[in-house]
N, C-alpha and C positions, 0 to 999 in steps of 0.2 A: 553878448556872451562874456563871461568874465575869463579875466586871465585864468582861474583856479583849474573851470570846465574846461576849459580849451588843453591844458598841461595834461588833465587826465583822458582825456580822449586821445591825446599823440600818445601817452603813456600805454594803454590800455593796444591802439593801434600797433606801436613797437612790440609788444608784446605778443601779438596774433602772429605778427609778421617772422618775428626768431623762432617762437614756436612752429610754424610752417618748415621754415627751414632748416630747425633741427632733426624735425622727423624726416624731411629726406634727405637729409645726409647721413642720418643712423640708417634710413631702409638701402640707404646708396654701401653704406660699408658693409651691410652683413653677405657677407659670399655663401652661398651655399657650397656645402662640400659633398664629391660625388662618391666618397665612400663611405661604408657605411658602419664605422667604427666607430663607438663611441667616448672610446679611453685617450686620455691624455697625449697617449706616445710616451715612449721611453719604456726603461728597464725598471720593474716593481721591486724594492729588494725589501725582504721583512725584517732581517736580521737588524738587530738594536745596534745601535752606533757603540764601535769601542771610545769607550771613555778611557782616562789616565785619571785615577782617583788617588785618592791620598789614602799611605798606609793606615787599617782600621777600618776603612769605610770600604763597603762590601754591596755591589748592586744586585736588588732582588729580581729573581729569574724572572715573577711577574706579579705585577702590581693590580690588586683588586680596587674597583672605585665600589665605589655604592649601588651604581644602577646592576651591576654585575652579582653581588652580593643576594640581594633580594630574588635574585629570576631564579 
């Protein structure tokens, strides 16, 4: 067998072998959680952040994009 075949069979072989054990150490960390919440946690706040603008400039109450415009 030559050197070349030999390098990509170890290759090929390391490669089976981390793939194995990356998938159970991903199925090892995911914890199932026994409630049945789906949201984040925390406090949702809508309110737009106070900015400190510079005299002149004036923030609009609400900004239209494109997808909004058309519907």
């Amino acid at each position: 067998m030559s050197p070349t075949l030999i390098d990509l069979l170890l290759c090929g072989l390391a490669y089976v072998v981390i793939s194995y054990f990356l998938g159970v150490w991903s199925k090892f960390q995911q914890v199932p959680t026994s409630n049945s919440d789906d949201s984040e946690g925390g406090k949702f706040d809508s309110n737009p952040p106070v900015l400190d603008l510079p005299p002149g400039i004036s923030w609009r109450e609400k900004e239209l994009v494109d997808s909004e415009i058309f519907q």
